[in-house]
SEDOFI-75837 format. One record per residue (C-alpha): residue in three letters; x, y, z. Coordinates in steps of 0.02 Angstrom, whole numbers, padded with zeros to 5 digits, always signed. Example, Ala and Ser with C-alpha at 12.3 -4.5 7.8 and 13.67 -1.06 7.14 Angstrom:
# residues 2
ala+00615-00225+00390 ser+00684-00053+00357 
END
This chain:
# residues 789
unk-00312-02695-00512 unk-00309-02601-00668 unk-00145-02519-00744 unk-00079-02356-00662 unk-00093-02203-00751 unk+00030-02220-00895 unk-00056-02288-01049 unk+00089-02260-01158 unk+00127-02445-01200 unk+00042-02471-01370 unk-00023-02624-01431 unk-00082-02676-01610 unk-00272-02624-01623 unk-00344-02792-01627 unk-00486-02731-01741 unk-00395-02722-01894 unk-00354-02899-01906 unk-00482-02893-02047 unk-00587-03027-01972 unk-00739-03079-02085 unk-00895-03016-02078 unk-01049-03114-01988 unk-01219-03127-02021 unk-01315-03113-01859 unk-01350-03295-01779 unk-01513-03314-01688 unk-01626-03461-01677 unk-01765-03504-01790 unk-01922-03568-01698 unk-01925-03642-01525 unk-01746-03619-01425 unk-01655-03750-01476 unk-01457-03792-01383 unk-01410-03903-01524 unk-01425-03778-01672 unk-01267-03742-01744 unk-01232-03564-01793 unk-01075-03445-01849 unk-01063-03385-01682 unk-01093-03522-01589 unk-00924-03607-01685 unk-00840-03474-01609 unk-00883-03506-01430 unk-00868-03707-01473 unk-00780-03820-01366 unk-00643-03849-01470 unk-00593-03678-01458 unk-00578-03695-01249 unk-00401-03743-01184 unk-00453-03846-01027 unk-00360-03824-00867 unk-00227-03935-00824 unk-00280-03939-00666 unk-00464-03891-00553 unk-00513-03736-00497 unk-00459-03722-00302 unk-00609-03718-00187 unk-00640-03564-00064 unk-00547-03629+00087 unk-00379-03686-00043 unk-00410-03511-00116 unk-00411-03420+00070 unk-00245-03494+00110 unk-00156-03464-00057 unk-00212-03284-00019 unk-00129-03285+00130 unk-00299-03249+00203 unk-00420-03083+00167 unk-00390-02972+00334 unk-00545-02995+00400 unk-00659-02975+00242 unk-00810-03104+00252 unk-00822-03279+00180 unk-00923-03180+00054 unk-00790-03065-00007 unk-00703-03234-00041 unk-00801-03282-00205 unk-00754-03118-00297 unk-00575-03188-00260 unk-00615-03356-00364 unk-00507-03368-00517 unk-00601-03358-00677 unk-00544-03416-00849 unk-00625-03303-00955 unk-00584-03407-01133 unk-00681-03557-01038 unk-00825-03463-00941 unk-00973-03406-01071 unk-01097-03367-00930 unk-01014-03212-00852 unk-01162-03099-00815 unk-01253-03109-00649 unk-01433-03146-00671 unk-01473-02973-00610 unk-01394-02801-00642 unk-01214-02783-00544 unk-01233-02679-00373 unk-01075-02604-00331 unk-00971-02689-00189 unk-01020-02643-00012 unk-00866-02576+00115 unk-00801-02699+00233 unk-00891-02576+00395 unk-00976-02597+00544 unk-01153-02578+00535 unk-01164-02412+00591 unk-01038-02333+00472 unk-01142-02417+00335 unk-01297-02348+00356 unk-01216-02195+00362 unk-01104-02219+00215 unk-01155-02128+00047 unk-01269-02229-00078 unk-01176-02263-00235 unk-01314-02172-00318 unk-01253-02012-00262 unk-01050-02045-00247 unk-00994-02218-00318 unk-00815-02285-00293 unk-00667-02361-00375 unk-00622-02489-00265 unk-00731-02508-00094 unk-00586-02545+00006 unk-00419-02418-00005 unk-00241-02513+00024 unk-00119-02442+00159 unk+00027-02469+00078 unk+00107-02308-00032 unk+00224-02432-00135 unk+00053-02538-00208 unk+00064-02393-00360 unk-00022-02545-00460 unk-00197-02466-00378 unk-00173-02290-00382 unk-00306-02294-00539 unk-00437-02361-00417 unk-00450-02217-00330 unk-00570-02099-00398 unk-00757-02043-00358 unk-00911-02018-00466 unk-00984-01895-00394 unk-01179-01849-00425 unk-01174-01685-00300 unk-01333-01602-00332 unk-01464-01766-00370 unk-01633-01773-00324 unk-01648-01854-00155 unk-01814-01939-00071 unk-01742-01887+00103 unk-01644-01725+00149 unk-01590-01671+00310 unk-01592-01479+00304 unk-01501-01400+00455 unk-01446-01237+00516 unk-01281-01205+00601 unk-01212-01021+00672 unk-01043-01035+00651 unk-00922-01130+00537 unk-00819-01308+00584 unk-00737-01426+00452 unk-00875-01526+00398 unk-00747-01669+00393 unk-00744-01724+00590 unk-00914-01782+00543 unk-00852-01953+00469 unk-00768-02005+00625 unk-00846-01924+00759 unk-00942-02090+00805 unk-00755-02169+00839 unk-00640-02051+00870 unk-00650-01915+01021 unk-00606-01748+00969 unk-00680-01572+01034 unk-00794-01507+00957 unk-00886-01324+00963 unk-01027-01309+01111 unk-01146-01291+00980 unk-01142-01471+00918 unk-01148-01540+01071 unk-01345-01497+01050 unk-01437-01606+00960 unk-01587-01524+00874 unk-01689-01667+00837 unk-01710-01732+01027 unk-01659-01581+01099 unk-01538-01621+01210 unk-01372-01588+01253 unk-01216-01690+01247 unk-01266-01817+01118 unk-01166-01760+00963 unk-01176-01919+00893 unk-01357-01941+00869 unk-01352-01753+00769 unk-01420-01786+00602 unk-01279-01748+00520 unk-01195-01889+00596 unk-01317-02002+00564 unk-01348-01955+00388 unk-01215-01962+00242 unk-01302-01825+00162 unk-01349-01673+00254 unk-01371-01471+00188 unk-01338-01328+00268 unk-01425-01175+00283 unk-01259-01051+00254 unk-01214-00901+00364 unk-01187-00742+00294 unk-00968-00818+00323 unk-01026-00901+00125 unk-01087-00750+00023 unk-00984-00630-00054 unk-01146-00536-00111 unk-01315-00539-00073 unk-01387-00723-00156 unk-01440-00695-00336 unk-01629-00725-00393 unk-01647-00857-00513 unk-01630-00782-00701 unk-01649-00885-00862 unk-01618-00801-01043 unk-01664-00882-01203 unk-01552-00874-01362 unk-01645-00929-01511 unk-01566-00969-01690 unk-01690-00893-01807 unk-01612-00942-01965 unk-01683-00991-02126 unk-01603-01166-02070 unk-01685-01175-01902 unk-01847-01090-01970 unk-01850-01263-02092 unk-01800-01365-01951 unk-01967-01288-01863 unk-01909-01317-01671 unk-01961-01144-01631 unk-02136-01169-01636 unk-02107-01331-01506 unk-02005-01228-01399 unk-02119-01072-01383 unk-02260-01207-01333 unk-02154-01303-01209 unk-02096-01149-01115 unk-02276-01070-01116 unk-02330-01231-01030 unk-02193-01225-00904 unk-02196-01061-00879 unk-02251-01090-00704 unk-02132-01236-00662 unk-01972-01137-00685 unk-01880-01137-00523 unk-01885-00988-00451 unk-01981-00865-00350 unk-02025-00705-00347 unk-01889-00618-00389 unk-01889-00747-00553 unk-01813-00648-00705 unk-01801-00706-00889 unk-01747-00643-01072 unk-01773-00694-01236 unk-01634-00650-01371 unk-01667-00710-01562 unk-01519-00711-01697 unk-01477-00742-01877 unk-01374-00609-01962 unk-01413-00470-01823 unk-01449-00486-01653 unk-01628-00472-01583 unk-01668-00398-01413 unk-01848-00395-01343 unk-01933-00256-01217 unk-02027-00351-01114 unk-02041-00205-00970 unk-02206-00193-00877 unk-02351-00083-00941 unk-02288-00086-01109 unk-02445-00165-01203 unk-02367-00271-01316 unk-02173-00328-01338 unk-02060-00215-01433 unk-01892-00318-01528 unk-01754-00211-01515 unk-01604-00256-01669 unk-01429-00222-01668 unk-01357-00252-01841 unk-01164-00219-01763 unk-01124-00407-01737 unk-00926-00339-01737 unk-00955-00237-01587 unk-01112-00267-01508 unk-01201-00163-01371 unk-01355-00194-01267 unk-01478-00068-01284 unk-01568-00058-01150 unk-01518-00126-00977 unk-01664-00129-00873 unk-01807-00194-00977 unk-01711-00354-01062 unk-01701-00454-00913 unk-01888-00440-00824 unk-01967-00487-00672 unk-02075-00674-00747 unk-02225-00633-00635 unk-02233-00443-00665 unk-02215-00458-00869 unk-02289-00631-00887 unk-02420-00562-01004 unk-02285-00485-01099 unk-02195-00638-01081 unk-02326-00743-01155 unk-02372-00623-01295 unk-02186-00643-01335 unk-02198-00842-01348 unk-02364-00842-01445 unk-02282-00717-01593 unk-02116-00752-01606 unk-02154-00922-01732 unk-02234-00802-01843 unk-02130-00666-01826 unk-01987-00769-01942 unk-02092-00896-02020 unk-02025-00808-02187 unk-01858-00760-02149 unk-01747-00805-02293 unk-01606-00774-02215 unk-01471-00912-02210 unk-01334-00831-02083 unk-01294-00880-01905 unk-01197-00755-01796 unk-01182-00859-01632 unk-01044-00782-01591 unk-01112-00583-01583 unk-01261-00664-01491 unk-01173-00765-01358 unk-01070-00595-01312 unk-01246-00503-01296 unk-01283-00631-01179 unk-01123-00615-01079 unk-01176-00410-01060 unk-01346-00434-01031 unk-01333-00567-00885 unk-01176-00501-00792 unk-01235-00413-00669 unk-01318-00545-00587 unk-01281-00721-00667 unk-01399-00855-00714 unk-01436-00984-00853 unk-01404-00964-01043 unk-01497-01071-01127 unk-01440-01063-01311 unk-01527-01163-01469 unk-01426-01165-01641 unk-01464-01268-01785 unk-01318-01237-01896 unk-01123-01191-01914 unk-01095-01010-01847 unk-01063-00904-01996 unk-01025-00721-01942 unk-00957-00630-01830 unk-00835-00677-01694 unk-00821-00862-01674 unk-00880-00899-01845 unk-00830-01095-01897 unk-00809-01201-02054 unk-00856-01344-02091 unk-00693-01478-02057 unk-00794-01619-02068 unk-00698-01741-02207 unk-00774-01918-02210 unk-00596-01996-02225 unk-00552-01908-02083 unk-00678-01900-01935 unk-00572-01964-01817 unk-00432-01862-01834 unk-00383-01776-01654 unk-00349-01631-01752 unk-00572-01621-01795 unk-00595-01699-01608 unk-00542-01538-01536 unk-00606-01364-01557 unk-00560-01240-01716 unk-00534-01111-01611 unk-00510-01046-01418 unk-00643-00921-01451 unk-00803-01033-01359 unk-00677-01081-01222 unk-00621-00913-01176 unk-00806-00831-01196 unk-00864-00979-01059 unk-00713-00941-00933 unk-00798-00750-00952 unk-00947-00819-00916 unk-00887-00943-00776 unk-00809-00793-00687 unk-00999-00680-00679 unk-01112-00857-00623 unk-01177-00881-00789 unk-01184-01060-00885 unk-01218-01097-01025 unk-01317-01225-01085 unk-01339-01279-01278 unk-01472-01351-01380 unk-01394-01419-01562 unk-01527-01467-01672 unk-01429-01495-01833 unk-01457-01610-02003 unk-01282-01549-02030 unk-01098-01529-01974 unk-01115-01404-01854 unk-00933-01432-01767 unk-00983-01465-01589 unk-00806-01484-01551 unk-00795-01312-01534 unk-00964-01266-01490 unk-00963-01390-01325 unk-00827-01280-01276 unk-00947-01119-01223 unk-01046-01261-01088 unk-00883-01366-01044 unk-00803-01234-00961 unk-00970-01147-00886 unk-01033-01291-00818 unk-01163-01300-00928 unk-01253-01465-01009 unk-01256-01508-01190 unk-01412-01610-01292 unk-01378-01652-01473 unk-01536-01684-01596 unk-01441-01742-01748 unk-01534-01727-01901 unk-01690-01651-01826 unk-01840-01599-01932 unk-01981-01603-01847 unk-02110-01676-01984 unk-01945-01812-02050 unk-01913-01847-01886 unk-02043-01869-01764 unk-01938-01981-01652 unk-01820-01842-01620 unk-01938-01700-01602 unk-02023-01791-01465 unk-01880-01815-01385 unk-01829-01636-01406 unk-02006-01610-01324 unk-01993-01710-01174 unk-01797-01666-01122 unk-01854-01467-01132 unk-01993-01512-01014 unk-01865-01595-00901 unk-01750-01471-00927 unk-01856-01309-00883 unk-01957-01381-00733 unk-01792-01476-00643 unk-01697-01400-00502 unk-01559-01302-00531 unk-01436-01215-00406 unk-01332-01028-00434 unk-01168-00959-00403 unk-01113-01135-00338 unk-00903-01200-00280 unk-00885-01390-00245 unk-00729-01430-00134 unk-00668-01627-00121 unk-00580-01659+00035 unk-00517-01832+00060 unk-00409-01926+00220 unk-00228-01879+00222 unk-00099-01959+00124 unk-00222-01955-00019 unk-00231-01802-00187 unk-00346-01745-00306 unk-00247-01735-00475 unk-00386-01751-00625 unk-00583-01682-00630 unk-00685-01757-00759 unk-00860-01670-00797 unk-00892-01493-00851 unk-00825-01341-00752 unk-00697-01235-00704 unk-00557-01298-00598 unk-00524-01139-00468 unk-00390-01233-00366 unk-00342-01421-00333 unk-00490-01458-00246 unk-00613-01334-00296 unk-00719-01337-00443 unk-00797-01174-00507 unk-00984-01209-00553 unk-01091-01060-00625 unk-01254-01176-00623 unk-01294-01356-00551 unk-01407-01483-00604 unk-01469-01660-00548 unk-01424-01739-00711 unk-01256-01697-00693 unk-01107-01809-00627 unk-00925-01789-00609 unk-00762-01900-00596 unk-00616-01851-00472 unk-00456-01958-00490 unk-00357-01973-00335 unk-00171-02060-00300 unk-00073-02110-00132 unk+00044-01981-00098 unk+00101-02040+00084 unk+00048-02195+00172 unk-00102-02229+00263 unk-00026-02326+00406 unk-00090-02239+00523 unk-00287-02245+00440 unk-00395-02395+00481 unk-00535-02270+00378 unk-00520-02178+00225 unk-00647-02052+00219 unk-00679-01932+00057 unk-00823-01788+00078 unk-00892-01669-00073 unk-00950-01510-00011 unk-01067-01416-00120 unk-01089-01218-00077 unk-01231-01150-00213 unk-01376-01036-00214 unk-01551-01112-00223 unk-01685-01041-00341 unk-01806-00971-00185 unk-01617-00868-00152 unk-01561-00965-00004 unk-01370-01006+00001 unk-01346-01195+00062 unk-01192-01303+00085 unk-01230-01495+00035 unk-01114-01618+00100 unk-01084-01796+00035 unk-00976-01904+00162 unk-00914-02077+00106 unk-00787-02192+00198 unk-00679-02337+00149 unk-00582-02484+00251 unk-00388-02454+00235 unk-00316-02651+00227 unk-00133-02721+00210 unk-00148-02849+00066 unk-00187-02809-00104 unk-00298-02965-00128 unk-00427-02878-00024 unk-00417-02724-00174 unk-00457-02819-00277 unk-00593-02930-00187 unk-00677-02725-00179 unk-00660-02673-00365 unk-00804-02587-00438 unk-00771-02670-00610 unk-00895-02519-00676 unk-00818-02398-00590 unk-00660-02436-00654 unk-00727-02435-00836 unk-00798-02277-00822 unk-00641-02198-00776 unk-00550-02277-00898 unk-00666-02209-01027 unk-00623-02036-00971 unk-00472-02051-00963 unk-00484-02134-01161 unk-00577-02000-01215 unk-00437-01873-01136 unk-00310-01958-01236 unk-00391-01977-01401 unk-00410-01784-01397 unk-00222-01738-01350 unk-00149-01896-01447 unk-00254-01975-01555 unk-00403-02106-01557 unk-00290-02272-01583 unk-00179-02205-01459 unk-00311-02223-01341 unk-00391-02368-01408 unk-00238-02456-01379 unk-00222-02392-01192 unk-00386-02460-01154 unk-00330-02639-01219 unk-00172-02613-01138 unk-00247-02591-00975 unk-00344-02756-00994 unk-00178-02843-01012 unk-00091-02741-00894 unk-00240-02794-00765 unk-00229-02984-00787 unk-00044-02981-00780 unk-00049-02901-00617 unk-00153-03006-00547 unk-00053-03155-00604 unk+00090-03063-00508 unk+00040-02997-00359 unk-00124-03086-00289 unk-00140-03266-00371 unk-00006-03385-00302 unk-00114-03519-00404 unk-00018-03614-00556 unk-00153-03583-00687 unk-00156-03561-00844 unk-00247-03475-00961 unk-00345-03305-00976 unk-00379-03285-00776 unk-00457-03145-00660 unk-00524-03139-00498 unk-00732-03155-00517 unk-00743-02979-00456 unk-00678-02910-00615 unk-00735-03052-00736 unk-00826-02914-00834 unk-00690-02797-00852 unk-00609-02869-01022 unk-00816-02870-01080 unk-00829-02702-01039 unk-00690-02641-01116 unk-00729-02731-01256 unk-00910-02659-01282 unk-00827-02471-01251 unk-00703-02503-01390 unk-00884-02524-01482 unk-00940-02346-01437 unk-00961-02200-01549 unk-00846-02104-01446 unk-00714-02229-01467 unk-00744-02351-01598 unk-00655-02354-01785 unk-00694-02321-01944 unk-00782-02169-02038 unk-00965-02222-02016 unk-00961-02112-01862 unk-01009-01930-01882 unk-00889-01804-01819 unk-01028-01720-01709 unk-01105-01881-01653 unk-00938-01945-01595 unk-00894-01793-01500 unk-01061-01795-01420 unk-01037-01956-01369 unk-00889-01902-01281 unk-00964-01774-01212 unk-01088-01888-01122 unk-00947-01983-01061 unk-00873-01836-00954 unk-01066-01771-00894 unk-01162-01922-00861 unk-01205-02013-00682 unk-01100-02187-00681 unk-01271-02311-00701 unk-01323-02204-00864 unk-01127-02226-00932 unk-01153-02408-00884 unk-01324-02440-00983 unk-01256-02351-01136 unk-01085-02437-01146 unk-01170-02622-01113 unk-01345-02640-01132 unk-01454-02737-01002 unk-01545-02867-01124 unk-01692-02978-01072 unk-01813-03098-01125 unk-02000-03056-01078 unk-02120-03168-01170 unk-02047-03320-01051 unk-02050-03246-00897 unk-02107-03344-00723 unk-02150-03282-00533 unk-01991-03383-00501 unk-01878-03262-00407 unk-02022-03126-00419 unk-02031-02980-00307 unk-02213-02949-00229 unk-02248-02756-00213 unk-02396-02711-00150 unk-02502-02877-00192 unk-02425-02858-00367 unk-02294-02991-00437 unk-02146-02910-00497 unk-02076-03052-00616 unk-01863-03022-00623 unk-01804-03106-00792 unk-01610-03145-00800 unk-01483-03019-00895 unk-01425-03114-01050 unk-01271-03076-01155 unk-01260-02953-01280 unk-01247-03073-01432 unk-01375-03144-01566 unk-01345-03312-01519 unk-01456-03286-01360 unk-01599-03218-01460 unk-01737-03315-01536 unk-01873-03307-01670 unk-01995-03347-01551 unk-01955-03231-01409 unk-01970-03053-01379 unk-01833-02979-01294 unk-01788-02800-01217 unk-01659-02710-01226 unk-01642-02566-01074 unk-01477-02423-01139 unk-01499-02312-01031 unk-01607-02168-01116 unk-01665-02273-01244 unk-01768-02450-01252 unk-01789-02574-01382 unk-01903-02712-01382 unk-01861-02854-01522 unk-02000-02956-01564 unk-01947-03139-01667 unk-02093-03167-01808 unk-02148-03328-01743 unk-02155-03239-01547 unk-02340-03279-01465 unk-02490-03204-01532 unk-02550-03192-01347 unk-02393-03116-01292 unk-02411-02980-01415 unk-02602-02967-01389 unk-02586-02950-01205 unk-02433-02835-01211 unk-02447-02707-01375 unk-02628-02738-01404 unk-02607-02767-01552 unk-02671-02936-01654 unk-02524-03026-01703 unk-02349-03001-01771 unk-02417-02932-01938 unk-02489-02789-01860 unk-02352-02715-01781 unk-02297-02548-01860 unk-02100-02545-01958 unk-02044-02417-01838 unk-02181-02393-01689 unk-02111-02329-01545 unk-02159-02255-01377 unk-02114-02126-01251 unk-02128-02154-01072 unk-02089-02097-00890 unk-02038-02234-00777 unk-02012-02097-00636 unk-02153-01970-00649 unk-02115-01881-00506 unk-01919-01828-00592 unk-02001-01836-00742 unk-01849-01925-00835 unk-01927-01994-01005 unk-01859-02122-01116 unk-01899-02183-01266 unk-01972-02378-01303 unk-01920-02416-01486 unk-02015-02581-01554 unk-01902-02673-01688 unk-01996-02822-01798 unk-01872-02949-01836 unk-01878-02889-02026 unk-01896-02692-01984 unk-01770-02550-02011 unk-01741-02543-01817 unk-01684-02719-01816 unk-01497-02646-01857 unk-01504-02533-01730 unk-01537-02650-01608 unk-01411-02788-01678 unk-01257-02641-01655 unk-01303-02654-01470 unk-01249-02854-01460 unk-01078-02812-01448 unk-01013-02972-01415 unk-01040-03021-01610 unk-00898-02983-01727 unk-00977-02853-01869 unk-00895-02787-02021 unk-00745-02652-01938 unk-00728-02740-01753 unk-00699-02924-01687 unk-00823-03020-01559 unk-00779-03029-01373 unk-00704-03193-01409 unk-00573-03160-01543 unk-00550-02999-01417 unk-00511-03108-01271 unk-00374-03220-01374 unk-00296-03044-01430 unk-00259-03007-01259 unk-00187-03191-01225 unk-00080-03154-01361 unk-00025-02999-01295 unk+00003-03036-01123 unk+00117-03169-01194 unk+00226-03057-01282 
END
């Protein structure tokens, strides 16, 4: 298993070595295997130390084990040694699924999908002394996701939630009440309850879970109207986008909103029913600022929608001329505060520019020698922070649109959403005539954002088995106690990371069972209690651990736990932690599971990927070297680290890449009378591209398609529709929705083979060496040589 959680052992950064810089390597023509290349030297057979002696088959590998407690044949081949620096097919032909638990049958189909609460490890180890796995334990946690099925149930009185793991295998007494069953409706089957048969239930809440009366849902606006954001012109786009989904806001009735506008002063709008037009109300006293009027700010949507829409239709106009250049976020953000107190709600703030006046003003720190300094990492001062807990404390987050072509110093402006449990998007260098890419994406995310499903007022509590603890949250909230996170709004979009440890042993546990309990208010003002249930096979050896790793589970974490570190210590600090934790890995599994005399670079299979990984996150903006990086676009990028649901982390750290003009029904799924052709994942490198391919690249978000000049003239034809390779625009690109009904949008970038977006695509193949960082091979013999040390 990975290290434990000190990462103070430093190593030598292996990227500054000052290894030579490549060209790219990719095949001219048809795919040939007997072109040689820069790259392909690199992976040549003379660099490969053969084994002295064969790999062990599965039964010698069983017995050197000492045998895997009852884990399938199966679980046997993620056991099989793997010499990484003779292995150059590591990837399986389709995108990794996380490991299944060792269960019965019935405990599976009632165990949480990893979509909604992925794992570590997928079996837990009894022993307290095995500290060597303490770092497998932790959850990503996706608590409020959309959800094709929901059981909604209502309950009178109030039980631990927990019994419901076990309550198929254990007999304990339980309340009269659940021995009813609503769905047959009959008595004395508790087991068949849906909330025993489901891993994911909500509750309707008794009165026993509101401290007041639920809150209706209430969304305020804060709008930079600066010269800087007038010239930026995202005002006009958002005005359209929220007149179009005016009607999709969550919400009901009782629905309230607010508009606030700010440069130098502070702009408050009257948007009280039977006025007959909207009346903007300024404060010019940003040093002690008032609200000046406190029941027609914050209006009823479907009693001043007129209003409301008047509003939306003027307000480009209205500072289409401004010429002035000041930003006081600050001033306006403590309006906000006032003006949504008494009931809580969403803030949903859009700046374009450093905050200049006022309380909370900022300058600029960025200095291109220095942009990844922990001293610019963190924030310039506690003022956003402290302003959030305020905010945290009355229900209200805080959400924040930066749509910058400058430093802005989003260190310190994340703070005001980190700590409200609000959500961050970053347009950097928007414009929207210079940059059509990024206003369209600016266009698409606010539809997502306005029209998805939030939840008010909301506590999550993590209760896990005994002899386990909570010790580290990752994500963005307030921690209110050890196992209760404080979360003004929640979204679907959202995810969070709880690290756990052994603190006694589970000797007495053949199940380890963790549950996430999520108490909110919905937009139609119903309080509900959502409850995630997940449970894990305790076993004796330590091979089994291992034969369970979630090898991208385990990166994740590690990532947070980087990006933790390179903020209170410094980026090489953590740089070097995450290499140290690759050698710490291998030589523990040397130690403590493999009995086999090997040598070389060697893991089990189920982790094969983990030194890749690593490798390709050492390649990240959040985490990588060098002064190419943009202070705000790094700390973005670690901001996405902390927020984002584990599969998105996974697509943006290492790509999925595959080539499309050669696919085959071989393998192909068949939908519907429709062949579903399913090419094979290829490695991130340029070696495994070709001039006459076309080959796509999924991150996450964000598509590329790479298209070699001599790729088919049919392929294109039937594909773009357009004539032949000639035709295709330098920097065409596409937005789509794969899933209409969340409507989740990402963008399809198509990169010629002599286009500006070829580079962009190249910095994904992170297994090439480029100018500032080595290739995965010259990585992998850095960690021989450390591990030798």
């Amino acid at each position: 298993m990975p290290p434990s959680n000190d990462m103070s052992n430093q190593a030598p950064p292996y990227s500054s070595y000052g290894y030579p810089s490549m060209q790219p390597a990719y095949r001219q023509g048809p795919a040939s295997h007997t072109d040689s290349s820069p790259s392909q030297d690199l992976y040549s057979q003379s660099n490969y130390q053969q084994y002295s002696q064969p790999f062990p088959n599965l039964s010698q590998l069983s017995a050197a084990l000492g045998g895997l407690s009852g884990v399938p044949e199966l679980e046997v081949e993620s056991l099989r040694p793997v010499n990484l620096l003779q292995e150059r097919t590591l990837l399986p032909p389709r995108p990794l699924e996380a490991p299944e638990p060792n269960l019965t049958p019935d405990l599976k189909k009632v165990n949480c999908s990893p979509h909604v609460t992925s794992v570590t490890g997928s079996m837990m180890v009894r022993a307290q002394s095995l500290t060597t796995v303490d770092l497998l334990i932790s959850l990503f946690n996706t608590a409020f996701c959309s959800l094709s099925v929901l059981f909604i149930l209502t309950v009178s009185i109030a039980f631990r939630l927990q019994i419901i793991t076990t309550l198929l295998f254990l007999s304990y007494l339980v309340p009269d009440e659940f021995m009813y069953n609503p769905v047959s409706r009959s008595y004395g089957e508790p087991h068949r309850r849906p909330e025993v048969q489901n891993s994911t239930v909500e509750f309707i809440a008794s009165s026993d879970y509101m401290l007041r009366p639920p809150q209706p849902a209430a969304y305020l606006f804060v709008l930079d109207v600066s010269h800087n954001a007038v010239e930026a012109g995202y005002l006009k786009y958002f005005c359209e986008s929220l007149l179009e989904n005016l009607d999709r806001l969550p919400g009901d009735t009782r629905t309230r909103v607010g508009f606030l506008t700010f440069d130098s002063t502070i702009h408050f709008y009257n948007l009280q029913e039977g006025l007959s037009q909207p009346q903007m109300l300024v404060v010019s006293d940003i040093d002690d600022v008032f609200i000046p009027s406190h029941d027609s700010l914050m209006v009823n949507l479907k009693e001043s929608k007129e209003l409301v829409q008047d509003l939306l239709n003027s307000l480009p106009a209205m500072f289409s001329q401004t010429r002035e250049t000041h930003s006081a976020l600050g001033p306006a953000l403590q309006a906000a505060f006032k003006l949504m107190s008494p009931t809580g709600g969403r803030v949903t703030v859009f700046q374009t520019q450093l905050p200049t006046l006022g309380a909370g003003l900022l300058q600029s720190r960025e200095d291109p020698n220095q942009r990844s300094s922990t001293k610019h990492l963190g924030p310039a001062t506690d003022f956003y922070k402290k302003l959030a807990l305020d905010c945290s404390g009355q229900q209200i987050g805080v959400d924040l649109f930066l749509l910058s072509s400058q430093y802005a110093d989003l260190s310190s402006l994340a703070c005001i959403s980190k700590y409200s449990a609000g959500s961050i998007f970053y347009y950097p260098s928007f414009h929207y005539i210079h940059n059509p890419a990024q206003l369209e994406k600016f266009q698409k995310d606010l539809e997502r954002y306005l029209s998805r499903k939030i939840g008010f007022e909301a506590v999550m509590r993590i209760r896990c088995t005994k002899g386990l603890s909570i010790h580290t949250f990752h994500g963005n909230f307030f921690v209110r106690s050890t196992d209760l996170l404080s979360l003004a709004n929640v979204n679907p979009d959202s995810a969070f990371a709880v690290q756990m440890s052994i603190e006694d042993s589970l000797a007495d546990s053949s199940l380890a069972c963790f549950q996430a309990a999520l108490l909110y208010t919905s937009s139609k003002g119903k309080r509900r209690i959502r409850v995630h249930t997940l449970c894990l096979p305790v076993v004796n050896q330590l091979s089994d651990v291992y034969a369970g790793a979630d090898v991208q589970a385990i990166t994740c974490l590690l990532a947070n736990m980087a990006i933790d570190r390179s903020i209170s210590s410094s980026l090489s600090d953590a740089r070097d932690a995450l290499i140290n934790a690759v050698v710490d890995f291998v030589n523990s599994y040397k130690s403590n599971v493999s009995s086999l005399q090997q040598s070389g670079l060697v893991c089990p299979s189920a982790m094969r990927l983990f030194p890749l990984y690593i490798h390709a996150l050492l390649k990240q903006k959040a985490l990588r070297t060098g002064t190419s990086t943009r202070l705000d676009e790094r700390v973005f990028a670690m901001c996405e680290f902390k927020t984002q649901p584990l599969q998105q982390l996974m697509r943006m750290v290492h790509p999925d890449l595959y080539r499309l003009d050669n696919m085959s029904d071989q393998g192909a799924l068949h939908l519907n009378d429709t062949v579903v052709p399913q090419p094979h994942l290829l490695h991130l490198s340029a070696e495994r591209l070709s001039r006459d391919g076309a080959f796509l690249m999924d991150c996450g978000n964000v598509f590329y398609l790479w298209i070699g000049k001599c790729c088919s003239d049919m392929f294109i034809r039937d594909v773009l529709g357009i004539p032949n390779y000639a035709s295709i625009p330098p920097n065409m690109f596409i937005l789509y929705c794969p899933k209409k009904a969340c409507l989740l949008f990402v963008f399809l970038f198509f990169c010629r083979d002599d286009g500006s977006a070829k580079a962009t695509f190249f910095q994904q193949l992170v297994e090439d060496r480029s100018e500032s960082s080595s290739s995965y091979y010259e990585f992998l013999q850095h960690i021989e040589q450390q591990m030798s040390k």
